[in-house]
N, C-alpha and C positions, 0 to 999 in steps of 0.2 A: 637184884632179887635172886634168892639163890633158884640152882637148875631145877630144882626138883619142886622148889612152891610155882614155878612158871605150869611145870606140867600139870601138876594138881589143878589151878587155876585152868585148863586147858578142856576140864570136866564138861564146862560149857563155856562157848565162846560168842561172840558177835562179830558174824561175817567181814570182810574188807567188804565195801560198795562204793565203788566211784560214783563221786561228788555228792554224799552223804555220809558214810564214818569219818568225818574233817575233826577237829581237835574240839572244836565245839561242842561237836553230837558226842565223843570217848567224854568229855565233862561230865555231859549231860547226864549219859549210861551208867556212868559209875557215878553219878549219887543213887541212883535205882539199887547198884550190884556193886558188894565192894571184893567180889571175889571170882567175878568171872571175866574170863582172859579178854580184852578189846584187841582190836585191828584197825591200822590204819587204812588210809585208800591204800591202792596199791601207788608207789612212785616209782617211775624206771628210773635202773640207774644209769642209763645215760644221764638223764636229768640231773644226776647228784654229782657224778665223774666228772662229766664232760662241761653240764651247766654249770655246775659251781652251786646250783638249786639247793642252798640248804635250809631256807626257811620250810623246807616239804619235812623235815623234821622235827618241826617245833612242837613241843606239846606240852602239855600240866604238869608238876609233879604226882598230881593226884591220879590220874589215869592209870597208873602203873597196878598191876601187871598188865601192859600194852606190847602188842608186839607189832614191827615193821612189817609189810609186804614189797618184795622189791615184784619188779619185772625188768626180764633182762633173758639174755643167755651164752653171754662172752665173761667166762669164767672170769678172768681176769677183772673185767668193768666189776664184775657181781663180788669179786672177793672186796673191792675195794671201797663200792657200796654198802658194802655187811657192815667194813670195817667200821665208817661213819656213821651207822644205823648203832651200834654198839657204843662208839664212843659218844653217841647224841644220847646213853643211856636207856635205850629201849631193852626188854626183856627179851625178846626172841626173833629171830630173824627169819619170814616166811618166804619163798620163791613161789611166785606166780603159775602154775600149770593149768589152767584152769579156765580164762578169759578170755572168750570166744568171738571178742569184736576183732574190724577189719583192722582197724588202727594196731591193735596188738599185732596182730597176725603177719604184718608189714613189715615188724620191727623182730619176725620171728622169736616170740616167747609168747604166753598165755596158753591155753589148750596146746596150738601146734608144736607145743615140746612134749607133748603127749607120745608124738611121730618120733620123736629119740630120745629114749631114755637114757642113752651113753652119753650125751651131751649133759643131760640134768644131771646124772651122778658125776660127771666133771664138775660142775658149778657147786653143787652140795658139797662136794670135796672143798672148792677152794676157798668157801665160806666157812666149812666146818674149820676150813687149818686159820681160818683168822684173826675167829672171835672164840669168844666163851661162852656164850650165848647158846641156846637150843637154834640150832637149825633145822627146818619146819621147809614141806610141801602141803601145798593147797595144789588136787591133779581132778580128774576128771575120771572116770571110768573105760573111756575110750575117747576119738574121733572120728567123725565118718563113718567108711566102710569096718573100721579094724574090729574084732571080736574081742570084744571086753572081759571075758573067762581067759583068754592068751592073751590078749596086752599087760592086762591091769597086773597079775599077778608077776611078769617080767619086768614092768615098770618097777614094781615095789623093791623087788630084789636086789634091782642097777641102786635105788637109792638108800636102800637102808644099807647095802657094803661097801658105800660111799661115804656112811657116818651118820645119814638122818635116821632118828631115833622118832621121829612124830611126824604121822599126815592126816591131810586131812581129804576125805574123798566125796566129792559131792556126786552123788548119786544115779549122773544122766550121762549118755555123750553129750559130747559138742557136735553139732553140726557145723563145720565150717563154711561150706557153701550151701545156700539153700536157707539158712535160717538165722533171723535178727540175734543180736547178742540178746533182744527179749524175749524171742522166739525159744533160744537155747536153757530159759530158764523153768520154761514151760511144758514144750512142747516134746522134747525126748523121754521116753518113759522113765520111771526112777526105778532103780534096780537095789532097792535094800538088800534083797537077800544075798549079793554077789559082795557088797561090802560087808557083812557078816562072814563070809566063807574067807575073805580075805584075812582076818582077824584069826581066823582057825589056819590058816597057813603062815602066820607072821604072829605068835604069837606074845613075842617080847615087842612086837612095834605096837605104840601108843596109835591107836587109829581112830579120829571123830568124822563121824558123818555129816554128812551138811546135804542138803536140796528138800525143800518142801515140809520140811517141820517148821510145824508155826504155834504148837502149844506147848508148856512145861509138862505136861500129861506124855504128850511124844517123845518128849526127849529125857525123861523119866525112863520113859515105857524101852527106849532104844539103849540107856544105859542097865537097866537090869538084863537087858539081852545077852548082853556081854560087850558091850563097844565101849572105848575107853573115856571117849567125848560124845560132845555135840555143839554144834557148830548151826547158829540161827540165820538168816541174816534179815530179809524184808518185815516177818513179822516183827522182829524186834526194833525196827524201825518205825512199823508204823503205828504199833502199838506197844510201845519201849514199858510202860509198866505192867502190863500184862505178863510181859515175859522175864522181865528182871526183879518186878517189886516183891517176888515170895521166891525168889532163884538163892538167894544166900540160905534160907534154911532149908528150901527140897531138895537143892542141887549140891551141896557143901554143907549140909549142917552147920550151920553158924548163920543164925538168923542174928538179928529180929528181923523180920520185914518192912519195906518200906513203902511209903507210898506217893501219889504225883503227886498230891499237895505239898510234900517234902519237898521235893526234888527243886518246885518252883520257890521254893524261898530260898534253896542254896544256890540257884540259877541266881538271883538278884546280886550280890555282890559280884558275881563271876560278867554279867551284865554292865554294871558299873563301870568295872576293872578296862573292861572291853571299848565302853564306850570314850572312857579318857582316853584312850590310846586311839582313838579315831579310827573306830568303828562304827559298824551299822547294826544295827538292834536284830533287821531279817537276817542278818548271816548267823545268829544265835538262834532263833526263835522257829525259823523256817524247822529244824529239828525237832522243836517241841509241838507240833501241831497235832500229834495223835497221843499225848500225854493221858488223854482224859478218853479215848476212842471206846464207846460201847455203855456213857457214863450220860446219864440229864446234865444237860450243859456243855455237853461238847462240841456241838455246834456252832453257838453262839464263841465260845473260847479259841474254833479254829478261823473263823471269822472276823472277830476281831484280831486276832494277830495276824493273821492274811491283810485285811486292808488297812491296819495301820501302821507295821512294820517299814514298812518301806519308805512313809512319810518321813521327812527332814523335824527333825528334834526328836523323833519316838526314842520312849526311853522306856525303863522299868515300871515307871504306871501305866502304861498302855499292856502291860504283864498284868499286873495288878489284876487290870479292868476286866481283863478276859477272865480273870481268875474269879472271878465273882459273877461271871454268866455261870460258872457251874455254882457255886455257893449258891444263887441265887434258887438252884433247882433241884437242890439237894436237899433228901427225901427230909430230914430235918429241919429244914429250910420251910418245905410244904407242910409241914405238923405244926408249923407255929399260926 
């Protein structure tokens, strides 16, 4: 994909979330949106280098514009990572800054490279010299004690004259001690107005926001502010057509709109495809449980694929089945 439709694409994005953006959920999304940017989980590249773990790159052709999240922070491991993220075909290659669990923190990268930004602009260098791909930070505002008005704007500096052209900054610190990775999603106040100020100091860096916008109205509202993205991640999770099914014409102009009764008839082959290859129905499905969130029949629809997923033979009628708790309560449904 060329560099410049990735960035456009980049308008609005969908979060990386460990152990839900899986290749399944980027299917799913992108029958909702066929033009805003997805994210994988994050995969370190030790995993990729060292493991040999290449199935962590597997994904549709359809997902594209899709872009990798590595974690890492041994320049070397991360150039070589990019490498294979690039040659697996993905659109842009993002480095982790941002991921506030212990397990990260262990393997030094996520948030605590927050604490050295000399080392991240080595890494964004030695990714930038490898691929061709946009190479992309996802950072944080600060850590801990540090003062996020002096870190954040010295951070940006080390990485954009290291070659990254695009980040993405989610809105809070991290707290590394003291606070759950769900704590940290939460509980640090979000400071919009410091990633807007940053945008006015870096004004050729592509910069989307991410922490706590959960509606198309906010992320409207933050891109007429002047910010170049926006970046969702839980709500579009859990309520995936809320935030994607009218995202191609408000957010990109290029509609039509879409909606979850689509999505679940082009899930059905994708279903199929899955289950001949000896799969399980809940490793698709578990994704689609807020398809319908806010809708008559959405409960019975999260219900029956909650208890029958999992059962031995479920297949694309037990989809059906639940599809038809909402038909059944849909408001045309009751007129007849």
């Amino acid at each position: 994909m060329p560099y410049n439709a990735v960035t456009a694409a980049a308008r609005l994005s969908i979060a990386p979330m460990m152990d839900w953006t899986d290749r399944h959920c980027r299917f799913l999304h992108r029958q909702l949106s066929r033009h805003a940017l997805l994210y994988t989980e994050m995969v370190t590249a030790p995993a990729l280098v060292r493991g040999g773990a290449m199935h962590l790159l597997d994904h549709h052709p359809c997902e594209h514009p899709v872009a990798l999240q590595l974690g890492g922070s041994d320049p070397v491991e991360l150039r070589h990572a990019a490498l294979l993220g690039a040659q697996a075909g993905y659109d842009e290659i993002n480095l982790n800054c941002g991921c506030p669990s212990d397990r990260v923190q262990s393997g030094t990268f996520g948030a605590v490279l927050m604490r050295d930004g000399a080392r991240v602009a080595e890494c964004v260098a030695a990714m930038r010299n490898a691929v061709d791909v946009p190479v992309t930070v996802k950072c944080r505002i600060g850590v801990d004690e540090q003062d996020p008005e002096t870190v954040l704007p010295e951070f940006l500096a080390r990485i954009v004259a290291a070659g990254c052209e695009r980040v993405t900054i989610h809105a809070r610190k991290a707290w590394l001690q003291g606070l759950s990775p769900k704590e940290n999603r939460d509980i640090p106040p979000l400071d919009y107005d410091l990633v807007m100020r940053m945008k006015g100091l870096f004004p050729n860096l592509h910069i989307s926001i991410n922490g706590g916008i959960e509606t198309l109205d906010q992320a409207e509202a933050m891109l007429e502010a002047g910010l170049d993205g926006v970046m969702i991640g839980r709500a579009a999770y859990h309520q995936p057509a809320d935030i994607l099914s009218q995202a191609d014409r408000r957010i990109f102009g290029a509609g039509p709109d879409t909606s979850a009764e689509a999505a679940v008839a082009a899930m059905l082959p994708y279903i199929e495809a899955h289950l001949s290859n000896g799969g399980r129905l809940h490793q698709i499905t578990r994704h689609m449980l807020g398809l319908f969130a806010g809708r008559p029949g959405a409960r019975g629809w999260r219900r029956t694929l909650s208890e029958g997923a999992t059962q031995p033979g479920a297949g694309p009628e037990l989809v059906e089945a639940a599809l038809e708790c909402v038909h059944a309560l849909a408001p045309q449904a009751k007129a007849v």
